[in-house]
Each structure stands twice: as C-alpha cells, then as structure tokens.
N, CA, C and O atoms as a CHARMM CRD file, in Angstrom:
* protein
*
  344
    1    1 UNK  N     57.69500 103.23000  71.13600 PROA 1      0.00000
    2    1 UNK  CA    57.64300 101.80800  71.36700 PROA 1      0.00000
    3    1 UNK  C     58.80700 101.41000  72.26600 PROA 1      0.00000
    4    1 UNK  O     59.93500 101.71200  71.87700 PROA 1      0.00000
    5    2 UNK  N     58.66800 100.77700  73.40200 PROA 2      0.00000
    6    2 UNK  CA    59.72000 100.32700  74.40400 PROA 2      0.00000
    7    2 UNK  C     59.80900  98.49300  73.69900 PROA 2      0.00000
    8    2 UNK  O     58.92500  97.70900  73.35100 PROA 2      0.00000
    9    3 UNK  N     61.18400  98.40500  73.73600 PROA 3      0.00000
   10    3 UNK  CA    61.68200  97.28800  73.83400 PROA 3      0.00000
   11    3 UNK  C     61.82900  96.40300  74.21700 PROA 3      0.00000
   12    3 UNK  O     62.97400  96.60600  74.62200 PROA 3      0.00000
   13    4 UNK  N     61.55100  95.04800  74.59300 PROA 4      0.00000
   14    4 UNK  CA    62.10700  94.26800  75.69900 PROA 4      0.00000
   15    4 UNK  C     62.57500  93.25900  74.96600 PROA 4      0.00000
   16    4 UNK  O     62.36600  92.92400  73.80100 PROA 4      0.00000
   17    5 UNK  N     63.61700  92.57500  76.30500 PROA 5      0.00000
   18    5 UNK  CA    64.67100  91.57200  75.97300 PROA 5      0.00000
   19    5 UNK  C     63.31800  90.02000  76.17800 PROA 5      0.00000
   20    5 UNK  O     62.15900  89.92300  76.58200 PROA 5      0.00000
   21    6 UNK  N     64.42800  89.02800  75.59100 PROA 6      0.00000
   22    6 UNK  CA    63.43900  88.10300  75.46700 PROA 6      0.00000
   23    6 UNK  C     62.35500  87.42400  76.83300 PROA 6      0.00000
   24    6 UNK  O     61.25400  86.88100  76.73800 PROA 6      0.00000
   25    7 UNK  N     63.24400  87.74200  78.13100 PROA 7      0.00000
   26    7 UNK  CA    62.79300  87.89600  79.05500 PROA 7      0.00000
   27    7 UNK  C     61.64400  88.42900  79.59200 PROA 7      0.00000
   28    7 UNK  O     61.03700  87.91600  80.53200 PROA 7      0.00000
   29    8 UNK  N     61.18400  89.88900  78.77600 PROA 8      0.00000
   30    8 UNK  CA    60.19900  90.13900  79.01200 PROA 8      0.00000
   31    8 UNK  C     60.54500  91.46700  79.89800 PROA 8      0.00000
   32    8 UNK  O     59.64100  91.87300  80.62700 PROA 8      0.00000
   33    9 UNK  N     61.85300  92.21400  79.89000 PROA 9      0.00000
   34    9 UNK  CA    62.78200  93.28700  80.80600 PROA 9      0.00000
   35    9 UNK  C     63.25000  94.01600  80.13600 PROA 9      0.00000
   36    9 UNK  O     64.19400  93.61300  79.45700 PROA 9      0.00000
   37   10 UNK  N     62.80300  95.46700  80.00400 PROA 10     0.00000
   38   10 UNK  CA    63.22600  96.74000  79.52700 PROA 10     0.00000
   39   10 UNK  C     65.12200  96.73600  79.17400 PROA 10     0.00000
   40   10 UNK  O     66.08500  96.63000  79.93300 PROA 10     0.00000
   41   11 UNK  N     65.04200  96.86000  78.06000 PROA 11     0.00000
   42   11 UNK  CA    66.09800  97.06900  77.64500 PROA 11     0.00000
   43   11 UNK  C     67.16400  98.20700  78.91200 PROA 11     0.00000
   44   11 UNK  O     68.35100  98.09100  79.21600 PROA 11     0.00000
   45   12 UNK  N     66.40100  98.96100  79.26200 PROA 12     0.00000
   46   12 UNK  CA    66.72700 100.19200  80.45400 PROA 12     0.00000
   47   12 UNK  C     66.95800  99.14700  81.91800 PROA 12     0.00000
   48   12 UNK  O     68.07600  98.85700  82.34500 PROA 12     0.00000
   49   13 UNK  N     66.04700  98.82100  82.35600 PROA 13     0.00000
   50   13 UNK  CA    66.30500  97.11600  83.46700 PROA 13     0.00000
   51   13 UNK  C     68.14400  96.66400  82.70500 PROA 13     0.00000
   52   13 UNK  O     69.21900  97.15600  83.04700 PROA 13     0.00000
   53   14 UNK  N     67.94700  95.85200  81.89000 PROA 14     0.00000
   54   14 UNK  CA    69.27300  95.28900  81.64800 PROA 14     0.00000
   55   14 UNK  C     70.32700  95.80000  81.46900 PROA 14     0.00000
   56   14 UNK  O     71.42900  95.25700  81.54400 PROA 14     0.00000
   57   15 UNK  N     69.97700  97.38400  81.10100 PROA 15     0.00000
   58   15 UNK  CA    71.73800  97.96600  81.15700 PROA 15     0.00000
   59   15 UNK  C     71.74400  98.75300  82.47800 PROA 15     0.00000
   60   15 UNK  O     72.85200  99.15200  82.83400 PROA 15     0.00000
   61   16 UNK  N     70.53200  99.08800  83.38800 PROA 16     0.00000
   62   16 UNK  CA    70.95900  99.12900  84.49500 PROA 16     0.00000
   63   16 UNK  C     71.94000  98.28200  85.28200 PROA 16     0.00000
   64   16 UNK  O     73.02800  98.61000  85.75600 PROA 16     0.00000
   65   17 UNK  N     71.37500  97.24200  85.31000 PROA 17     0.00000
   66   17 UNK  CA    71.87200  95.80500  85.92600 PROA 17     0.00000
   67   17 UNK  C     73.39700  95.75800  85.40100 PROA 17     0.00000
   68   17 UNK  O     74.43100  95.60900  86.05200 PROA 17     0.00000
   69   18 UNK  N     73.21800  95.92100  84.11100 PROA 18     0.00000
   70   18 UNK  CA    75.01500  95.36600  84.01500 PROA 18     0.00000
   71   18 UNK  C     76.13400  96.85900  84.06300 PROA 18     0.00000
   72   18 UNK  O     77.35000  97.01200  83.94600 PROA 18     0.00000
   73   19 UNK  N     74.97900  97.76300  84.29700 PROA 19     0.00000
   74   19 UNK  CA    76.27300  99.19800  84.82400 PROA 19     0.00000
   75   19 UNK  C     76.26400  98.51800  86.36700 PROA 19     0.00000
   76   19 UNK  O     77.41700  98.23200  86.69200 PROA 19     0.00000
   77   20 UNK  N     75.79600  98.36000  86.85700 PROA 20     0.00000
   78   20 UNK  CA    76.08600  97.91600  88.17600 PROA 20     0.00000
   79   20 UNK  C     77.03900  96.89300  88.34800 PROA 20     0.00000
   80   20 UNK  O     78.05800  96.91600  89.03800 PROA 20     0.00000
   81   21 UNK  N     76.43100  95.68100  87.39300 PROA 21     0.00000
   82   21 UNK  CA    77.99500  94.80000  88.01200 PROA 21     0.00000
   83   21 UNK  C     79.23700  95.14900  87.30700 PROA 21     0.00000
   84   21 UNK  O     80.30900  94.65200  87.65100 PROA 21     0.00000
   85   22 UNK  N     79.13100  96.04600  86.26200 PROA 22     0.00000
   86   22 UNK  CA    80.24000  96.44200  85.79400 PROA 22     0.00000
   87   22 UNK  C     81.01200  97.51500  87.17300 PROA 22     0.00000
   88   22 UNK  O     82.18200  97.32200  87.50600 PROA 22     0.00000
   89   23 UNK  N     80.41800  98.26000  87.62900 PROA 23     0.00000
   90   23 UNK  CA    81.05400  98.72500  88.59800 PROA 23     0.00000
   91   23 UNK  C     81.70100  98.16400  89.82100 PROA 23     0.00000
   92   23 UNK  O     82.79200  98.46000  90.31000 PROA 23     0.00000
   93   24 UNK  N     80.55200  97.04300  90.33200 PROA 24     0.00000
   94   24 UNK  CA    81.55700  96.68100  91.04400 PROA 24     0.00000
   95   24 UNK  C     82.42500  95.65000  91.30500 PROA 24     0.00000
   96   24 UNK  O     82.89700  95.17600  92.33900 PROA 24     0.00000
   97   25 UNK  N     82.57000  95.31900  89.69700 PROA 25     0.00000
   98   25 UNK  CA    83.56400  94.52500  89.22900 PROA 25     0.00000
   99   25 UNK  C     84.99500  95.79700  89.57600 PROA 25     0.00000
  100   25 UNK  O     85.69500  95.71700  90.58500 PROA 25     0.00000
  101   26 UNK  N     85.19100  97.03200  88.35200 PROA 26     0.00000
  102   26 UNK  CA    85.59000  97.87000  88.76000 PROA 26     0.00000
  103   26 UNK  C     86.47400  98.05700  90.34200 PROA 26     0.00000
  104   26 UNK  O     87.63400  97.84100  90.69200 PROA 26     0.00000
  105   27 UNK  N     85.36200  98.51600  90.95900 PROA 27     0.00000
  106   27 UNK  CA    85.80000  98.35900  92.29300 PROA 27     0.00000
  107   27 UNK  C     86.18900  97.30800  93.07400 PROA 27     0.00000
  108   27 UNK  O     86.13800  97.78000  94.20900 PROA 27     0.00000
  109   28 UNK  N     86.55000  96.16300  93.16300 PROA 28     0.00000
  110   28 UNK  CA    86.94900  95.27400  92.92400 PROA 28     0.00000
  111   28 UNK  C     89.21800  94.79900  92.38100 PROA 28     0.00000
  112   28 UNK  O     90.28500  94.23400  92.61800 PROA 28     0.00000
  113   29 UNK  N     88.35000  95.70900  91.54000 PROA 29     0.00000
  114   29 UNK  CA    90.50700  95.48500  90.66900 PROA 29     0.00000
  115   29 UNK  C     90.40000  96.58100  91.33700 PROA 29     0.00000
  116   29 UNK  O     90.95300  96.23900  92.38200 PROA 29     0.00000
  117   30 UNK  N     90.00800  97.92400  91.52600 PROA 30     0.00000
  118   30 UNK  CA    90.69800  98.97900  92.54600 PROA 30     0.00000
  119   30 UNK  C     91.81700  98.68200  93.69400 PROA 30     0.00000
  120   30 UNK  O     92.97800  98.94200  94.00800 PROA 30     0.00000
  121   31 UNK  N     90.08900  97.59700  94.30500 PROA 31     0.00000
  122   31 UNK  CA    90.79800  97.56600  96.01000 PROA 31     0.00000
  123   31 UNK  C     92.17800  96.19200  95.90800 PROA 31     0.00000
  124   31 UNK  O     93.02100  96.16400  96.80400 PROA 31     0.00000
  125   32 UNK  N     92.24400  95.01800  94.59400 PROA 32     0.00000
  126   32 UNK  CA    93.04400  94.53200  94.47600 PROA 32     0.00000
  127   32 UNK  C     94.30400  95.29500  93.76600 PROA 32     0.00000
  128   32 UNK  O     95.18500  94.44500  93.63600 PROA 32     0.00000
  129   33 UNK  N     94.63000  96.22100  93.39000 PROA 33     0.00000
  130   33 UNK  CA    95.30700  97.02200  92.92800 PROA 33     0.00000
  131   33 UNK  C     96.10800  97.61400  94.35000 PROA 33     0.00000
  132   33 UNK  O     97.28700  97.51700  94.69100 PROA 33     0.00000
  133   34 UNK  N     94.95500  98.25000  94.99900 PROA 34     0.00000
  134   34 UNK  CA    95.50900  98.97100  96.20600 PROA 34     0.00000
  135   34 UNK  C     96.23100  97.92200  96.96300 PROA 34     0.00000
  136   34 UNK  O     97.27200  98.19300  97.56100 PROA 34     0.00000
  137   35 UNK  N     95.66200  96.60700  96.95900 PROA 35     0.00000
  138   35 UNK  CA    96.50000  95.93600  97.81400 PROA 35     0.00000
  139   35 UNK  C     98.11400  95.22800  97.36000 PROA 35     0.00000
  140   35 UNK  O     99.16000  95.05300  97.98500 PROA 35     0.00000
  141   36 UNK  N     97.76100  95.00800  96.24800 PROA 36     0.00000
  142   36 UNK  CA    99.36500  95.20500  95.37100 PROA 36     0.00000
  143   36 UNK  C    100.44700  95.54800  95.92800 PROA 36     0.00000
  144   36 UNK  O    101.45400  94.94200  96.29600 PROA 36     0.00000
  145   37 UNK  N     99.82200  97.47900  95.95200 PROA 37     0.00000
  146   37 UNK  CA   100.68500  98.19400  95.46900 PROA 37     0.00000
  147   37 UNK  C    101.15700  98.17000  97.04800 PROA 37     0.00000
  148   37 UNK  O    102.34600  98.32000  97.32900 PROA 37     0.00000
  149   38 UNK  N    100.10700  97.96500  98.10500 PROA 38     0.00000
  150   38 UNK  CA   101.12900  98.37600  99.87700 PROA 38     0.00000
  151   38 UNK  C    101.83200  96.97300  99.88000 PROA 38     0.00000
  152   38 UNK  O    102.85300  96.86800 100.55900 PROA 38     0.00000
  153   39 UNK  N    101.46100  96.09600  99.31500 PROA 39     0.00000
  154   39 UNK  CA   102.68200  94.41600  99.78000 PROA 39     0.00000
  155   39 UNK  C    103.69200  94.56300  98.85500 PROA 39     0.00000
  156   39 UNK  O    104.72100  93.93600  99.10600 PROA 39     0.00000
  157   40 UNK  N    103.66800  95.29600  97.74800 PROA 40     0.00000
  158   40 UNK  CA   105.19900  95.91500  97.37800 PROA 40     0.00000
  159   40 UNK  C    105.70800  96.93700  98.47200 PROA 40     0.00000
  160   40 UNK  O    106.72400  96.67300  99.11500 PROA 40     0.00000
  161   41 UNK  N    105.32100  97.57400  98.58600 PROA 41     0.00000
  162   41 UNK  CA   105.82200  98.80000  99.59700 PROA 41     0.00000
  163   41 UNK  C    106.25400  97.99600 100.66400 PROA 41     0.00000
  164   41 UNK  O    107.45600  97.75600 100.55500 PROA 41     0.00000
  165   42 UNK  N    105.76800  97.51900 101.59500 PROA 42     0.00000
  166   42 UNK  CA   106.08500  96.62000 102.75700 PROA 42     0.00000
  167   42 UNK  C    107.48300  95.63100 102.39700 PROA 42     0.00000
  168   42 UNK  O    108.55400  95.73700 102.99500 PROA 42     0.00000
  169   43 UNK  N    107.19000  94.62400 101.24500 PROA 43     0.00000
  170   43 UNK  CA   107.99100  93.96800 101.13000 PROA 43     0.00000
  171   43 UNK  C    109.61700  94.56000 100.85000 PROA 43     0.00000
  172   43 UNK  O    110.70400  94.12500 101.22800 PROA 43     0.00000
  173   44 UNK  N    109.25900  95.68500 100.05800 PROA 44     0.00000
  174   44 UNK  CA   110.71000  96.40300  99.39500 PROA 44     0.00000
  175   44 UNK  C    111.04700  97.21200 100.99000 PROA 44     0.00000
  176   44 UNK  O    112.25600  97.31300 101.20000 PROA 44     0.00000
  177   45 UNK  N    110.16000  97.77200 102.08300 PROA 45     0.00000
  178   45 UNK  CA   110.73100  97.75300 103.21200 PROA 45     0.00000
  179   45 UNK  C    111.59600  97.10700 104.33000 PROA 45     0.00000
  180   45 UNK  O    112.31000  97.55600 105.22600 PROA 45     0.00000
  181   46 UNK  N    111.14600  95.55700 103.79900 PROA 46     0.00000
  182   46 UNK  CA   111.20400  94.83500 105.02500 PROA 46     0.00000
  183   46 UNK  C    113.05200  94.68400 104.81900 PROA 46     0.00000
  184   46 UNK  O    113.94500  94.72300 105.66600 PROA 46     0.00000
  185   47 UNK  N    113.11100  94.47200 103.05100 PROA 47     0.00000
  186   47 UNK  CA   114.52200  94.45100 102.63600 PROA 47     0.00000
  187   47 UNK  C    115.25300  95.31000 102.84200 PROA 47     0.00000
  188   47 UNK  O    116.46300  95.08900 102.78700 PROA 47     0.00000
  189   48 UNK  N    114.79600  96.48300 103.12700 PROA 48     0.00000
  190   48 UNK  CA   115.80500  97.93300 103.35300 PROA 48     0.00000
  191   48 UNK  C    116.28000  98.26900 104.92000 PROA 48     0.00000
  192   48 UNK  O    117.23100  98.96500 105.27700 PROA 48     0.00000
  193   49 UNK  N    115.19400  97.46400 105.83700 PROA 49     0.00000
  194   49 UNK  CA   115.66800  97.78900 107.03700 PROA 49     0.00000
  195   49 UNK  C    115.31600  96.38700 107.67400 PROA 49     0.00000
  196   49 UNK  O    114.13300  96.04600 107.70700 PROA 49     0.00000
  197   50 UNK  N    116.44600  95.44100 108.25500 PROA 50     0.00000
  198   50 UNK  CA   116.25500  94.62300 108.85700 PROA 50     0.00000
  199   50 UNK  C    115.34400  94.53100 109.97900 PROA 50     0.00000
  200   50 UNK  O    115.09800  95.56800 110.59600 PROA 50     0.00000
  201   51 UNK  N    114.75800  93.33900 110.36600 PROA 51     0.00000
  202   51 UNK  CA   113.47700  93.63100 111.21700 PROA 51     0.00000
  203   51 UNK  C    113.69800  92.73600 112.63600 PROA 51     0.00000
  204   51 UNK  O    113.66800  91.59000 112.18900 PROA 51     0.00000
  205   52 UNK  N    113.89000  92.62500 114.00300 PROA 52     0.00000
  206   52 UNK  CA   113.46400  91.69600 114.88600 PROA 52     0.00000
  207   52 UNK  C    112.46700  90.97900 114.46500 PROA 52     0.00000
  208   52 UNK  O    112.77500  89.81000 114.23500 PROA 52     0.00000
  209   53 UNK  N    111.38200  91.25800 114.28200 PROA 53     0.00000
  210   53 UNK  CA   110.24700  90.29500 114.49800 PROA 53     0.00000
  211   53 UNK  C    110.30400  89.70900 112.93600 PROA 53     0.00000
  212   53 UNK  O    110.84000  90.24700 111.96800 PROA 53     0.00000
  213   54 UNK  N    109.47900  88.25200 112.99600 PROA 54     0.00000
  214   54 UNK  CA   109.54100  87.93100 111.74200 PROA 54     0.00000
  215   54 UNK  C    108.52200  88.00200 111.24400 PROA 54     0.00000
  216   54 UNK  O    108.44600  87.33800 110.21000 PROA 54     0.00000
  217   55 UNK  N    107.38500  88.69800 111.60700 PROA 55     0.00000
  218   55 UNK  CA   106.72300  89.16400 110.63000 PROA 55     0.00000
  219   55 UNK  C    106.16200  91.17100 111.27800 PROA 55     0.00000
  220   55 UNK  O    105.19900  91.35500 112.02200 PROA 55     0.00000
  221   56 UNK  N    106.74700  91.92100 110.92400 PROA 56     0.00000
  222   56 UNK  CA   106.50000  93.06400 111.29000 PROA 56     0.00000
  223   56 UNK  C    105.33600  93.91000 111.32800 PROA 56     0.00000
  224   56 UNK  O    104.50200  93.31400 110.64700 PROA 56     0.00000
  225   57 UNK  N    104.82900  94.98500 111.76100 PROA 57     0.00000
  226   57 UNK  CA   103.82900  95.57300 111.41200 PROA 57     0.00000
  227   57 UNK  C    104.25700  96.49700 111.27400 PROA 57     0.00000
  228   57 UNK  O    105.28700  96.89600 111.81700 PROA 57     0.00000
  229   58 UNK  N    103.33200  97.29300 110.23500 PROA 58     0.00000
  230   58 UNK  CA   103.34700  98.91500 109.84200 PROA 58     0.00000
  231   58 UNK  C    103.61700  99.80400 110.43600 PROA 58     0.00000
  232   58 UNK  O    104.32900 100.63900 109.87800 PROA 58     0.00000
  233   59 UNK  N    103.28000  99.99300 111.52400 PROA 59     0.00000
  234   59 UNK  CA   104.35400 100.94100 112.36500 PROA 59     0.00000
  235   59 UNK  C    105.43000 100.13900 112.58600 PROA 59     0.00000
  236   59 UNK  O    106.36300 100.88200 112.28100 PROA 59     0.00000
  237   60 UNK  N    105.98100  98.91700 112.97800 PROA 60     0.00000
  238   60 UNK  CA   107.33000  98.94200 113.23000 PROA 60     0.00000
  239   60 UNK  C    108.65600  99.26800 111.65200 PROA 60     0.00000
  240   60 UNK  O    109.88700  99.26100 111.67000 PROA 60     0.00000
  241   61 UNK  N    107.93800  99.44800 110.80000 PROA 61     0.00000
  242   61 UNK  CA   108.19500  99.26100 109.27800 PROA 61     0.00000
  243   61 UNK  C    108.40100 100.53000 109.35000 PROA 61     0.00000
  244   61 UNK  O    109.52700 100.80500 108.93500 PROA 61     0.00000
  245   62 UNK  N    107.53000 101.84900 109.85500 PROA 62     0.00000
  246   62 UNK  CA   107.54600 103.10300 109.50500 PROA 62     0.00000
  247   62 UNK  C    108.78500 103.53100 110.69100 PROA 62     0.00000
  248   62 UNK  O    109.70000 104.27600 110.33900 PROA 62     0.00000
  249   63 UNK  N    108.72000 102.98900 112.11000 PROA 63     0.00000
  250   63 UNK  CA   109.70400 102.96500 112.28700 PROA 63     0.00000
  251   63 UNK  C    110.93700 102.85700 112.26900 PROA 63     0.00000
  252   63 UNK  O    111.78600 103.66600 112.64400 PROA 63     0.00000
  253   64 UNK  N    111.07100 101.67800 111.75400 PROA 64     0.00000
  254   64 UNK  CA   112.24900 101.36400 111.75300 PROA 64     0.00000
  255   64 UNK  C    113.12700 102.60700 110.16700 PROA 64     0.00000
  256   64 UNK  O    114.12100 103.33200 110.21400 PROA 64     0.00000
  257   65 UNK  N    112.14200 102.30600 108.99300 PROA 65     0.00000
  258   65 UNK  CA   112.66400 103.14800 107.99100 PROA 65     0.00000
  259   65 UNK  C    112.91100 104.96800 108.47900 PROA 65     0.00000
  260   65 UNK  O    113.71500 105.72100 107.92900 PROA 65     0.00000
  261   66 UNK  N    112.00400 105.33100 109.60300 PROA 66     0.00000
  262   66 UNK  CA   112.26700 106.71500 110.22300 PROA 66     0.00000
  263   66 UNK  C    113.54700 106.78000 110.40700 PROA 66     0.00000
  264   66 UNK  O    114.26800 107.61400 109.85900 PROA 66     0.00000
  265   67 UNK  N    114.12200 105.47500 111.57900 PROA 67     0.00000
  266   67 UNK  CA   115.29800 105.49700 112.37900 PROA 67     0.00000
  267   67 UNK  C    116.40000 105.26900 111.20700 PROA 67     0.00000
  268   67 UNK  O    117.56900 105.41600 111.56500 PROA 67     0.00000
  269   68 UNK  N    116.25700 105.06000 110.38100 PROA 68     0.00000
  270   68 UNK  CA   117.27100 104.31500 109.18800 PROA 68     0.00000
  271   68 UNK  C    117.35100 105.52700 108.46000 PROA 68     0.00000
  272   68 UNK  O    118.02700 105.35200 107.44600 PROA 68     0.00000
  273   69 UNK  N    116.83300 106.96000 108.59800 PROA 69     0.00000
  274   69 UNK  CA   116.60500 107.90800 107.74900 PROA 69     0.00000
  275   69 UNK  C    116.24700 108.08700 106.12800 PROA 69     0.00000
  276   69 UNK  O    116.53300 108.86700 105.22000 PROA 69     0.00000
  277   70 UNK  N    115.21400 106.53500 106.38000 PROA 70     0.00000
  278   70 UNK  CA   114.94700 106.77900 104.78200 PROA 70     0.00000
  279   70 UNK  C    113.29700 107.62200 104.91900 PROA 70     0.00000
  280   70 UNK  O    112.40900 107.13700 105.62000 PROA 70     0.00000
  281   71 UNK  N    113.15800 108.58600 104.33400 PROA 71     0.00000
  282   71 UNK  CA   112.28500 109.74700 103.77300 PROA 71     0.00000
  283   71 UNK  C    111.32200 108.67700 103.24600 PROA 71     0.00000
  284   71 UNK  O    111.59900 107.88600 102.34600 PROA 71     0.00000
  285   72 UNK  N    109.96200 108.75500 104.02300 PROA 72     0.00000
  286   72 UNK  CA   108.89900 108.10100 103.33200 PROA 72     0.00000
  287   72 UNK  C    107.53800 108.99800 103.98100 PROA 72     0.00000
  288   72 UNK  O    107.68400 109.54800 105.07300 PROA 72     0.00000
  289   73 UNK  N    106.32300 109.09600 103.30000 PROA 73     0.00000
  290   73 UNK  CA   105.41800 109.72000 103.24700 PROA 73     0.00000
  291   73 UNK  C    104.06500 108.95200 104.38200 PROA 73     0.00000
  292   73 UNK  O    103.09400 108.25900 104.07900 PROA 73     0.00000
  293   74 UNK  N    104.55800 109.45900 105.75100 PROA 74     0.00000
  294   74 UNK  CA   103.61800 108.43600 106.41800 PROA 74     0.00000
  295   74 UNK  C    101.99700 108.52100 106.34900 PROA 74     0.00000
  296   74 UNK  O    101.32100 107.49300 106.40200 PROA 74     0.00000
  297   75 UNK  N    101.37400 109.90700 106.21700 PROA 75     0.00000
  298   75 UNK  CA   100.04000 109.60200 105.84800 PROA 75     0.00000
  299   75 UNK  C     99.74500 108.96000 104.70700 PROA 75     0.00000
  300   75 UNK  O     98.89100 108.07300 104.68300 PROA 75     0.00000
  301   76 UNK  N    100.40000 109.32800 103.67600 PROA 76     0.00000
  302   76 UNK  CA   100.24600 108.50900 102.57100 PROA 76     0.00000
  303   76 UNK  C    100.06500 106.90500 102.70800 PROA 76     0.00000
  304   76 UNK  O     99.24300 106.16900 102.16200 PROA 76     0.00000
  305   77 UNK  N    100.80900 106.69500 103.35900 PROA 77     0.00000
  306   77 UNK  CA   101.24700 105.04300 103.64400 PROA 77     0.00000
  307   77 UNK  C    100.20700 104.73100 104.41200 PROA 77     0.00000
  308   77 UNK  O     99.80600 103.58500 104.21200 PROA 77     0.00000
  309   78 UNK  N     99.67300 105.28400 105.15000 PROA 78     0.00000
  310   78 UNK  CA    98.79000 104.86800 106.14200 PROA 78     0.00000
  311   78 UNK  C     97.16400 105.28500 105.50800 PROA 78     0.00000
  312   78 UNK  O     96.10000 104.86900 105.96600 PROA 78     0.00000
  313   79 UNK  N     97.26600 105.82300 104.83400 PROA 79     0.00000
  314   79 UNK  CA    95.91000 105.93200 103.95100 PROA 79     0.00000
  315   79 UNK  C     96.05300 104.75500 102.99300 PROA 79     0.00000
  316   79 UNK  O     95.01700 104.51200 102.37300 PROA 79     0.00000
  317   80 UNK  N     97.11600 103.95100 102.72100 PROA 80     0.00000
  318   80 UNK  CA    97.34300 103.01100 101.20000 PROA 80     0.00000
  319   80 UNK  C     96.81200 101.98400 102.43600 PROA 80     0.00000
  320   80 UNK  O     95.88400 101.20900 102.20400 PROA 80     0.00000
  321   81 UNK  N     97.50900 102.03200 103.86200 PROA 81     0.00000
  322   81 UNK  CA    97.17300 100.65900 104.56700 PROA 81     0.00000
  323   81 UNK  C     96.18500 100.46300 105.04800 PROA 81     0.00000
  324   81 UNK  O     95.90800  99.27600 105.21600 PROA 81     0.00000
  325   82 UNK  N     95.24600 101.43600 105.47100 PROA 82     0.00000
  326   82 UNK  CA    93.90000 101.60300 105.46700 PROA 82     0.00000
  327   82 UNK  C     93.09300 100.84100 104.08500 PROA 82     0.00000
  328   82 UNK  O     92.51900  99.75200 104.08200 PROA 82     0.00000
  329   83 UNK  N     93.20000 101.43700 103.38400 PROA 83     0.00000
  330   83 UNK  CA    92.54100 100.73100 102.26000 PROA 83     0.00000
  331   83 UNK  C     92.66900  99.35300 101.45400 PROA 83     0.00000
  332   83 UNK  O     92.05800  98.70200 100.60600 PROA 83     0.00000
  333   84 UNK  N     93.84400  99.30300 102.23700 PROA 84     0.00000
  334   84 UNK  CA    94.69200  97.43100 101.64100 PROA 84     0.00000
  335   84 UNK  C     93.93100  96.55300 102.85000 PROA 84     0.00000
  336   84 UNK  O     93.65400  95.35800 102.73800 PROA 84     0.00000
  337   85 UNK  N     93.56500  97.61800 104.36800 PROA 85     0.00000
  338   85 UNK  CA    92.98000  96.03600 105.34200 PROA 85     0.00000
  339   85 UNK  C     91.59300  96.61900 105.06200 PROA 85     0.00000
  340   85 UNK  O     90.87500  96.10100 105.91800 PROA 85     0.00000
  341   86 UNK  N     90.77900  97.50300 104.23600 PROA 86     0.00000
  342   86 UNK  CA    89.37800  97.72400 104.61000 PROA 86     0.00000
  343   86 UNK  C     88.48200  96.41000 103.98500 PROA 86     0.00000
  344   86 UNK  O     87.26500  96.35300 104.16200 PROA 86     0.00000
C-alpha cells in the first residue's frame, strides 16, 4: 500500500522535494561560509601590509604580503577567491 500526503503526493515526491531544498539550502551556508572566511583573510591583510589604493585587489594584497615576506599559500587563496566571487 503506497501512502499519500493529504495533497494527494507520494510520500517518496515529498521527501524528494525537501532533500532537495535541504541541499541547497546547505549549499548556500557553504558558499556564505566561504565568503566569510576570504573577507577575514583580506581584511587581516589589508592590516598587515599597508596599501596605496584604498580599496585593494587580490593580487595587490598577495603582493604586497610577498614583498613584506609574509609566507602565505597563493593557490590556496586564489581557489578561496574564486569561490567567494563565483
């Protein structure tokens, strides 16, 4: 015997449906997570190495921290900034 909701929709229909928006709810706090975590990174940069411009970009950031000899992981960073503007 199959089930249905009062609707008249397979119990299987409705938890399809809500694995779905559960996911991309999910995905969702990911990509807000990811973006978090690079406007900390940036910001705790911008403080470590003074900047000309007043609002910098990511390479001048990776620059400038190169020239300042602080040790930072540039693919890494650039895979986090990729995914913070996708």
């Amino acid at each position: 015997m199959i089930r249905k909701t009062g609707a008249g929709r397979h119990y299987g229909e409705e938890f399809a449906e809500r694995r779905l928006e559960a996911e991309a709810a999910l995905l969702l706090v990911r990509k807000a997570f990811v973006i978090v975590i690079y406007h900390v990174w940036e910001r705790g940069a911008r403080r470590c190495v003074p900047q000309p411009r007043k609002k910098p970009k990511h390479a001048d950031l990776v620059a400038a921290l190169t020239e300042a000899l602080i040790v930072i992981d540039k693919a890494g960073l650039e895979e986090l900034r990729l995914l913070a503007t996708a």
